[in-house]
C-alpha positions as CSV (number, residue, x, y, z in Angstrom):
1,X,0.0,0.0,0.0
2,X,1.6,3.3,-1.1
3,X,1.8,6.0,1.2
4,X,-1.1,9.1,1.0
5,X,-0.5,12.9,1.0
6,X,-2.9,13.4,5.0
7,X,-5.4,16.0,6.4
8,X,-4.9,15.8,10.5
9,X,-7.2,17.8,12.4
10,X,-8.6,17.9,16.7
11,X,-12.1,16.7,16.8
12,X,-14.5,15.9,20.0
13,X,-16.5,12.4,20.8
14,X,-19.7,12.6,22.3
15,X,-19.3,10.3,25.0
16,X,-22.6,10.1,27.5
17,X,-22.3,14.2,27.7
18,X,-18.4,14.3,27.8
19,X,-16.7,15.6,24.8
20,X,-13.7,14.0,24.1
21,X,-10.5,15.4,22.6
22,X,-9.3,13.1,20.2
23,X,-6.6,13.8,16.9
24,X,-7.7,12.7,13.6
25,X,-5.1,11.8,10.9
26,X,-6.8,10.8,7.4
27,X,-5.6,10.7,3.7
28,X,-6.4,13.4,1.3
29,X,-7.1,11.4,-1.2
30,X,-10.8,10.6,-2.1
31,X,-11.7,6.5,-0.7
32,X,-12.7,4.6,1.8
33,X,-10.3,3.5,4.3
34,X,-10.2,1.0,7.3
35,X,-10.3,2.8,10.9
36,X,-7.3,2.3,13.5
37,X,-7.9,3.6,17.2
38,X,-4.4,4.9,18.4
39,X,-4.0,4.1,22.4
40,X,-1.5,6.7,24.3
41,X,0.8,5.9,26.6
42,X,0.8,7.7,30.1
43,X,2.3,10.7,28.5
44,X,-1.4,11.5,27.1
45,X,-2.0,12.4,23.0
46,X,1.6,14.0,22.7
47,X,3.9,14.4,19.2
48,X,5.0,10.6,19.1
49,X,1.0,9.5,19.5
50,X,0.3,12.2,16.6
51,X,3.5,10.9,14.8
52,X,2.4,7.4,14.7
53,X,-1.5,8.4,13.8
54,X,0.0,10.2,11.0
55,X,2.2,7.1,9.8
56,X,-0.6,5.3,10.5
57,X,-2.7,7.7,8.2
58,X,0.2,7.4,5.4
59,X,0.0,3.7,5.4
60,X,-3.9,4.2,3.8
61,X,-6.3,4.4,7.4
62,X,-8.0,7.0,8.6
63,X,-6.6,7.1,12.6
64,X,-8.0,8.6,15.6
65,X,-6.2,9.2,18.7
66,X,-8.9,9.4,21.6
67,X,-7.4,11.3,25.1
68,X,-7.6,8.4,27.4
69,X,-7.2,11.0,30.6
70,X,-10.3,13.4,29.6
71,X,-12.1,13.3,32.7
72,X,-8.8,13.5,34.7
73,X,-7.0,16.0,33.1
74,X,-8.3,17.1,29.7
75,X,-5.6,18.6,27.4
76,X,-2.8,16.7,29.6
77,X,0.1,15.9,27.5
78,X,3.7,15.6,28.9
79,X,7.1,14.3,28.3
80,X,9.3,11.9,29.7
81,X,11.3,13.0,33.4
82,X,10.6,11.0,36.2
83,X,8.1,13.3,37.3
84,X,6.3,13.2,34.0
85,X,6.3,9.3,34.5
86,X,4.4,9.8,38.2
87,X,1.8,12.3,37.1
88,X,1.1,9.5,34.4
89,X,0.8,6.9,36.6
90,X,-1.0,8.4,38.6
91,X,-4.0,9.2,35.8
92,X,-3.3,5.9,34.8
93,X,-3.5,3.6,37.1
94,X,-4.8,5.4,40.4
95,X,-7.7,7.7,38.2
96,X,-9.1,5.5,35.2
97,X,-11.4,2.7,34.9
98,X,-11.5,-0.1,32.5
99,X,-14.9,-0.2,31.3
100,X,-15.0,3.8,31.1
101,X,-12.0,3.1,28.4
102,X,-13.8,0.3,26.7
103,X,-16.9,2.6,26.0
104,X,-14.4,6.0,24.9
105,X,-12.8,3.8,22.6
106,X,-16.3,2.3,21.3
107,X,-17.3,5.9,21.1
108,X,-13.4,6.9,19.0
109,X,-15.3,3.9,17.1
110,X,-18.4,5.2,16.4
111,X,-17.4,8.7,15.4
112,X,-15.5,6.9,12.6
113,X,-18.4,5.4,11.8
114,X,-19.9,8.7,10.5
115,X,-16.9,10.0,8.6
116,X,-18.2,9.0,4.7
117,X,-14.3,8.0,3.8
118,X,-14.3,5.0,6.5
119,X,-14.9,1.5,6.3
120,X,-18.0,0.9,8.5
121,X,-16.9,-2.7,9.7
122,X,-14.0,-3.9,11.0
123,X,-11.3,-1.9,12.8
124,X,-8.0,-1.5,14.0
125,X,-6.3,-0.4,17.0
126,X,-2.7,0.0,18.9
127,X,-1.3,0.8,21.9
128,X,1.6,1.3,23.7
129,X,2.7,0.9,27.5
130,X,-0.6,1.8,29.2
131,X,-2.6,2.4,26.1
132,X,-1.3,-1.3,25.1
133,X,-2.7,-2.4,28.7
134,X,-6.1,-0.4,27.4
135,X,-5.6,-2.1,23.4
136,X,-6.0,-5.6,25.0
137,X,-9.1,-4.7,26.9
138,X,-9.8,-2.7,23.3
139,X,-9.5,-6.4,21.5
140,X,-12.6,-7.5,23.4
141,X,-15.0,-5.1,21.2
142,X,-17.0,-6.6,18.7
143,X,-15.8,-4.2,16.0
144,X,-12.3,-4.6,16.6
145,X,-10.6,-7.1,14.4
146,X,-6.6,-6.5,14.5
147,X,-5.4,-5.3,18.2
148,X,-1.5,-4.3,17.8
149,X,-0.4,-3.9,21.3
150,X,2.9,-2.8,22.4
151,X,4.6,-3.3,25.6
152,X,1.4,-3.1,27.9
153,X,2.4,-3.6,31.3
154,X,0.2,-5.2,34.1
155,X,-1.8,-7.4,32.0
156,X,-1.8,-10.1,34.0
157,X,-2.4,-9.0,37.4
158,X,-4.1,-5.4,36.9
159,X,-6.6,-3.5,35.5
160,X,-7.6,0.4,35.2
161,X,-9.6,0.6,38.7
162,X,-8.9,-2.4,39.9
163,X,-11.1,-6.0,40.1
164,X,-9.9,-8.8,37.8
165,X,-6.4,-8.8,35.7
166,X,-7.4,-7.5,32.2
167,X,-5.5,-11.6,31.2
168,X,-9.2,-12.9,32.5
169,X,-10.9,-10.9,29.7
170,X,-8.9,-12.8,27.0
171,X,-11.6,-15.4,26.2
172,X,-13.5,-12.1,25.1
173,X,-11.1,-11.3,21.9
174,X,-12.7,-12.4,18.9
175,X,-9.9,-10.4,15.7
176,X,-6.4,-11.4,15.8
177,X,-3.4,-9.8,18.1
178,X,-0.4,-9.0,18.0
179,X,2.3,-8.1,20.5
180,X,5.5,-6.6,20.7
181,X,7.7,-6.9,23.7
182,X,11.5,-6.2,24.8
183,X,13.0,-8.9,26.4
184,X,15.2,-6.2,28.1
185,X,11.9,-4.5,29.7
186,X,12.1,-3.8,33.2
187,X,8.5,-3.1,33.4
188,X,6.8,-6.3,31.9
189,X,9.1,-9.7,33.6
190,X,9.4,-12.3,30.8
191,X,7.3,-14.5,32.9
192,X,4.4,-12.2,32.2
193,X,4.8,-12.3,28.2
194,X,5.2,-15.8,28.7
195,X,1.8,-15.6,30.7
196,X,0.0,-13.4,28.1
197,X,1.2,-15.7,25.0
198,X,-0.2,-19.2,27.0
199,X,-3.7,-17.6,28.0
200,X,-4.0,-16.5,24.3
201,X,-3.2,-20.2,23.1
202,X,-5.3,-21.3,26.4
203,X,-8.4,-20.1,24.3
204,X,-7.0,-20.6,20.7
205,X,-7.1,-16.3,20.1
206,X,-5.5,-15.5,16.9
207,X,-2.3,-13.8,17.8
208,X,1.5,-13.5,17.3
209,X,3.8,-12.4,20.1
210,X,7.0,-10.9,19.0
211,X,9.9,-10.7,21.2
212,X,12.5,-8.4,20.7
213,X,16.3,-8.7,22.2
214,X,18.0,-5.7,23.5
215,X,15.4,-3.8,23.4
216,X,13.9,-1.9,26.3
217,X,10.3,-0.5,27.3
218,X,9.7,2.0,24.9
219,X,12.0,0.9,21.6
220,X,8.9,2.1,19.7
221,X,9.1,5.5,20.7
222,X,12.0,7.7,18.9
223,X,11.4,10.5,21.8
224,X,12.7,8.1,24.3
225,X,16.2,7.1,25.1
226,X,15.1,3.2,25.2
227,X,14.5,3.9,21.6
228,X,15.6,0.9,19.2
229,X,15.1,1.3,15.4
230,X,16.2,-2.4,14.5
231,X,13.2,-3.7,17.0
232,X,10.8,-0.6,16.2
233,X,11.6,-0.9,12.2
234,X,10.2,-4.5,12.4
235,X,7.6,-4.3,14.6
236,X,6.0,-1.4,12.0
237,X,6.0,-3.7,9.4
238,X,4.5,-6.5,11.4
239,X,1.7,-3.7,12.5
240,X,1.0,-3.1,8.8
241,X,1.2,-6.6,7.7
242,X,-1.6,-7.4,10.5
243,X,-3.5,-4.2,9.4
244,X,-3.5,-5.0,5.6
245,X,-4.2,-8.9,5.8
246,X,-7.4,-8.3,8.8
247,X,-9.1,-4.9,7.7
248,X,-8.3,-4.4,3.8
C-alpha cells in the first residue's frame, strides 16, 4: 500500500455528555479506508501518539487518537522526566477505569463510523505501554478485528480501577493480536509475556507475540532514550502486515 499525502485535524467524541478530545489523521485522497484507534501511553496524546496516527494515516487508514485521561485531566500531554512518568501513573493507574476506556474507545469507534471516507466494519487499534494495557481490553469489542499492542504492562495482574487482571478478559477477543515486547523490559518480567502468550493459546485467540532482544520498554518511541530502530523498524512492518491482511 503506497503512502497518501494526509489531512490531520482535533475533533471531539460525544461520549454520555463528555466531549472527548481526540486527533484525527486521514488521507487526502478521495476513498474509503479501514479505521485504526491509536491508544496513548501515560504521557497523554503527545507528538509521538500524533506521529504514529499520521504514519498510521500514510500507510492508507483513517486514525483517531482518543485522550484516554479526559475526565482526569483534559488537554494533559507531557514528556518523559521521572516526574512526568508519576503524574502518568498516577492518571493511569490510580484515576481511570476499565470499562470507562472500553466505552471512549467504542465511542473513538463510532465517530469513525460517521466520517463517509471509513470503512464501517472492521477496525484496528494499537497501543503502547498503558494504552497497550487499554488495546487488550480494546481487543474485546465486537468491532475490533486487529489489536496491535505494544509493551502493555500489568496485563496479567491489573486492571484500570482495579477487580480482575485485564489476562481474564482474553476469552472475550474475537480479531487477531499481535504483541511486541522487549526482552530487556524492566517493566513487563518475561514471565508475564510468557503468561499473556499461554492464556492467548489457552483459548485458541488468533495472535502472534514478538519478542525483541535488546530492546527496552519504549524501543517504539523515537522520543525516548530506550528507543531501538532495528526492533521498532520490524515491529511497524508486522503492524502493517496485521493491518493490511485483517481490515483491507
Amino acid at each position: 500500500m503506497t503512502e497518501s499525502a494526509i489531512d490531520t485535524s482535533s475533533v471531539k467524541i460525544s461520549q454520555n455528555k463528555l466531549a472527548i478530545s481526540a486527533y484525527l489523521a486521514q488521507p487526502k485522497s478521495p476513498g474509503i479506508y479501514p479505521g485504526i484507534v491509536v491508544l496513548q501511553e501515560i504521557f497523554g496524546v503527545n507528538a509521538h501518539i500524533r506521529e504514529v496516527s499520521d504514519r498510521i494515516s500514510r500507510a492508507g487508514y483513517v486514525a483517531i487518537a482518543p485522550a484516554l485521561f479526559e475526565r482526569q485531566a483534559p488537554g494533559f500531554e507531557t514528556g518523559y522526566t521521572p516526574a512526568d512518568v508519576e503524574i502518568g501513573r498516577e492518571y493511569a493507574w490510580g484515576q481511570t477505569q476499565a470499562d470507562q476506556l472500553r466505552s471512549d474507545i467504542q465511542a473513538a469507534i463510532d465517530y469513525l463510523k460517521t466520517l463517509p471516507n471509513v470503512k464501517k466494519d472492521g477496525f484496528g487499534c494499537v497501543g503502547f505501554c498503558f494504552g497497550g494495557h487499554v488495546a487488550y481490553l480494546a481487543a474485546t469489542l465486537a468491532d475490533i478485528k486487529a489489536t496491535a499492542l505494544f509493551y502493555g504492562a500489568r496485563i496479567t495482574n491489573a486492571t484500570p480501577g482495579g477487580g480482575n487482571a485485564s489476562l481474564s478478559r482474553t476469552p472475550e477477543i474475537t480479531g487477531t493480536l499481535y504483541a511486541f515486547f522487549g526482552m530487556e523490559d524492566s517493566s513487563i518480567p518475561v514471565a508475564e509475556v510468557k503468561q499473556i502468550e499461554a492464556e492467548l493459546e489457552k483459548y485458541k485467540i488468533s495472535h502472534r507475540v514478538f519478542r525483541y532482544d535488546g530492546a527496552e520498554h519504549g524501543f517504539f518511541c523515537d522520543h525516548r532514550a530506550s528507543y531501538n530502530p532495528v526492533a521498532a523498524g520490524d515491529a511497524w512492518e508486522k503492524v502493517k502486515q496485521l493491518f493490511a491482511e485483517q481490515l483491507s
